[in-house]
C-alpha positions in Angstrom: 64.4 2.2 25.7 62.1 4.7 23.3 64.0 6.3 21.2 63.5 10.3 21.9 65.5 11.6 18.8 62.3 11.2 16.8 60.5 12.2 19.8 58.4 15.7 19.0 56.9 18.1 21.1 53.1 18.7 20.7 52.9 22.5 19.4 50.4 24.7 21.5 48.2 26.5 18.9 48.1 30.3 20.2 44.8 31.8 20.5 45.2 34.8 17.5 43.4 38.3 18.4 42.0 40.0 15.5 43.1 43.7 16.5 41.3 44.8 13.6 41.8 48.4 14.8 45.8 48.7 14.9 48.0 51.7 15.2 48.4 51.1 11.8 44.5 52.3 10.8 45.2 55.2 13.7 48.1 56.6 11.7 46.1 56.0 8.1 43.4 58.2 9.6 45.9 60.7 11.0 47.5 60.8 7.5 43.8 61.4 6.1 43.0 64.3 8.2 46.2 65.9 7.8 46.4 66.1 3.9 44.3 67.9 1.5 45.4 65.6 -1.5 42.4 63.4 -3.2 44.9 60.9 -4.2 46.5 60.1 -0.9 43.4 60.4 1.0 41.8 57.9 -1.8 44.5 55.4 -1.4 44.2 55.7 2.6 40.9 55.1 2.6 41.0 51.8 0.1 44.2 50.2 1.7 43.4 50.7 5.7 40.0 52.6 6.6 37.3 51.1 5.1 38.9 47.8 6.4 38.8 49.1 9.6 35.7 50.5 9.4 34.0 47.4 8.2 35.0 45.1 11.2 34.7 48.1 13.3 30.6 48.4 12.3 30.0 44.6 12.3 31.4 43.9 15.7 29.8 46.9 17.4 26.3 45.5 15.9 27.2 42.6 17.3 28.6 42.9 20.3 25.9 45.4 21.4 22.7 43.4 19.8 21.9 45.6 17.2 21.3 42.7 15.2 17.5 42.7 16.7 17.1 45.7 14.0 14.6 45.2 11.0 16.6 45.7 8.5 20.2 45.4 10.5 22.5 44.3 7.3 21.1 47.4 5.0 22.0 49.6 8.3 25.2 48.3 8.7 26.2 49.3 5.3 24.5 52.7 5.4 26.6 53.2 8.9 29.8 52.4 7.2 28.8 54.9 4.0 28.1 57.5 6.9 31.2 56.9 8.7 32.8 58.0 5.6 31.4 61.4 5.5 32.3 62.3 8.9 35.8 61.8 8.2 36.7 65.1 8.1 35.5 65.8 11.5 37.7 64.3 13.1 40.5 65.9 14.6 43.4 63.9 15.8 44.8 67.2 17.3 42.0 67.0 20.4 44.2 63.7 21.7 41.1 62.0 20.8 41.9 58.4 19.6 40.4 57.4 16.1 39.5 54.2 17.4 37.4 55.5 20.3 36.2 58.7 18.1 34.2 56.5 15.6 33.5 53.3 18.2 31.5 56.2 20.5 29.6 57.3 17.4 28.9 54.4 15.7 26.9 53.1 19.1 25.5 56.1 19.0 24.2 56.3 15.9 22.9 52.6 16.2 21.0 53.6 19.3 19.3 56.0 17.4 18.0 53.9 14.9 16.8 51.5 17.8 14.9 54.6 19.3 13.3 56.2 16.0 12.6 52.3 15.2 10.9 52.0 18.5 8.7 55.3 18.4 7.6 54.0 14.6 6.3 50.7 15.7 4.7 51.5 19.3 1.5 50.8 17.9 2.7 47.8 16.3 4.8 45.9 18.8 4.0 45.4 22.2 5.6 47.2 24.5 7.1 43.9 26.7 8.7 43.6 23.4 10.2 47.1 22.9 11.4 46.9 26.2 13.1 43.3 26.0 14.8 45.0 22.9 15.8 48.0 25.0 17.4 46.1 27.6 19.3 43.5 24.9 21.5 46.3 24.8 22.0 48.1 27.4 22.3 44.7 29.9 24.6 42.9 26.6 28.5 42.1 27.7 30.5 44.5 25.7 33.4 42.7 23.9 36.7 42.2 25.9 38.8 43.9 23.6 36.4 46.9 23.2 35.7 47.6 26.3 39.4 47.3 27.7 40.7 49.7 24.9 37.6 52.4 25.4 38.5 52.5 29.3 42.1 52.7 29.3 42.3 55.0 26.5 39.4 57.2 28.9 41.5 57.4 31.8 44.6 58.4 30.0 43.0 61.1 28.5 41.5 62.2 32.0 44.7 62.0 33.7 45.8 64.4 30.9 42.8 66.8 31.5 43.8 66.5 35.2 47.2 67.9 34.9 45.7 70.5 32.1 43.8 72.0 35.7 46.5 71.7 37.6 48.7 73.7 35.4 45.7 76.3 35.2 45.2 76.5 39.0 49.6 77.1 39.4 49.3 79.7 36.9 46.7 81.5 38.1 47.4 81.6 41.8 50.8 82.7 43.4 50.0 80.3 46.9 48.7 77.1 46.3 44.5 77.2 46.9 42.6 74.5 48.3 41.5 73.8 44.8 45.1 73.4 43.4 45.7 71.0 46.4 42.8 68.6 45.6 44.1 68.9 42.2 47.3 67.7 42.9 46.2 64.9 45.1 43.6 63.9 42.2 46.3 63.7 39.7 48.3 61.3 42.6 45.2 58.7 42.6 45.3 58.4 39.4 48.6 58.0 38.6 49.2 55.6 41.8 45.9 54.1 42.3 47.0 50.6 43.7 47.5 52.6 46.9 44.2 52.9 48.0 43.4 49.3 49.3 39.7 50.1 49.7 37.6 52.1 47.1 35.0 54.0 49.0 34.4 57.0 49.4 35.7 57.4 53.3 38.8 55.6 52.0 38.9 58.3 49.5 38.8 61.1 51.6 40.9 59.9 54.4 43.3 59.0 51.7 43.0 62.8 50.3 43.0 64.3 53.6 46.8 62.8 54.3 47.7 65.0 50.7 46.0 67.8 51.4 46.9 68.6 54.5 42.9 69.6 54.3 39.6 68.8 56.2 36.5 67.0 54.8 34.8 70.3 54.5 37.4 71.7 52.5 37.8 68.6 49.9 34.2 68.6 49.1 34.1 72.1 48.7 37.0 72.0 46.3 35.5 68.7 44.5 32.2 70.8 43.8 34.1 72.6 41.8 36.1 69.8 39.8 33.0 67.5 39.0 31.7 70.4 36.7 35.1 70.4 34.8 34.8 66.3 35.3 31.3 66.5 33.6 32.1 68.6 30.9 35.5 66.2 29.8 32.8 63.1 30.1 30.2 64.8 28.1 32.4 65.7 25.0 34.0 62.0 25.9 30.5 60.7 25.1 30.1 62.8 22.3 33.4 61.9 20.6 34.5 65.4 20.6 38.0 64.3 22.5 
């Protein structure tokens, strides 16, 4: 009989996650753009931001090909240097994340330098190969972690615009309007969504009719009116503005 006493358990290595991007480096930036004082801001900026910012640059040029850039490591470090400047423009108070503030306009300021790069060189390059450098990024799998944080952190902060309108339609109507009731019934889908089995749109409105209490013709007429406020909150999302 094997002696088991000196019998040991092989160890399962864990896979680690580098959450670069922590709630730590939110509240350093936070801390930043609510203090005036050089010193703080200074020692911010050394211990946690431009750590964050670093990995934050790299993987985004990375994960979205940017690397097929001329020049990509001399943009990489003139991105970070920007980000620095902009700083003070963001404004935690807009329920904005930091995270998703400076991810949305770092792509976008990458995607910039692909487009000026691309009108500069049309003569140059062929245009098969502009467009194969086109679609590197736009068809490229964004990274896991990324893209999980972007969306969750998107529908949270539409779910919060959501019961902004509903709280502007109570207020501002002493009965309940057709618009406050698709509102409401809005809010309900997102906060419960597992209860719609099937996502299409007859699904969606048969599902909307039942907490309405409305017709087809009535929901779309009231939805009209919501996808201009739902454009609007995507636009500034896109923009980084919330």
């Amino acid at each position: 009989m094997n002696n088991m006493s000196n019998y040991k358990p092989k160890r399962t290595r864990r896979k680690n996650k580098n959450h670069y991007f922590t709630s730590v480096h939110e509240d350093a930036i936070v801390k930043y753009a609510n203090t005036e004082c050089i010193k703080e801001r200074t020692k911010l900026y050394i211990e946690y931001i431009q750590p964050a910012f670093n990995e934050l640059v790299d993987k985004i040029t990375y994960t979205y090909k940017f690397t097929t850039l001329p020049n990509i490591d001399s943009l990489r470090e003139e991105c970070k240097i920007w980000l620095t400047t902009i700083l003070d423009k963001y404004d935690p108070n807009k329920g904005s994340k930091a995270f998703s503030y400076f991810s949305v306009i770092t792509k976008n300021w990458f995607i910039h330098k692909v487009k000026k790069n691309s009108q500069q060189s049309k003569r140059e390059v062929p245009l098969d190969e502009i467009t194969k450098q086109l679609e590197s990024i736009s068809v490229s799998v964004q990274h896991k972690y990324i893209n999980e944080r972007e969306k969750r952190e998107f529908w949270n902060l539409l779910l919060e615009q959501v019961s902004v309108w509903e709280s502007a339609e109570a207020q501002n109507k002493s009965v309940m309007s057709n618009d406050s009731r698709v509102v409401k019934a809005i809010k309900e889908l997102l906060e419960t969504p597992d209860n719609v089995e099937i996502l299409n749109k007859k699904a969606i409105y048969l599902y909307m009719r039942e907490l309405t209490g409305l017709n087809t013709k009535q929901i779309a007429t009231s939805l009209k009116k919501i996808r201009v406020k739902y454009y609007c909150f995507k636009k500034d999302w896109n923009d980084g503005k919330i």
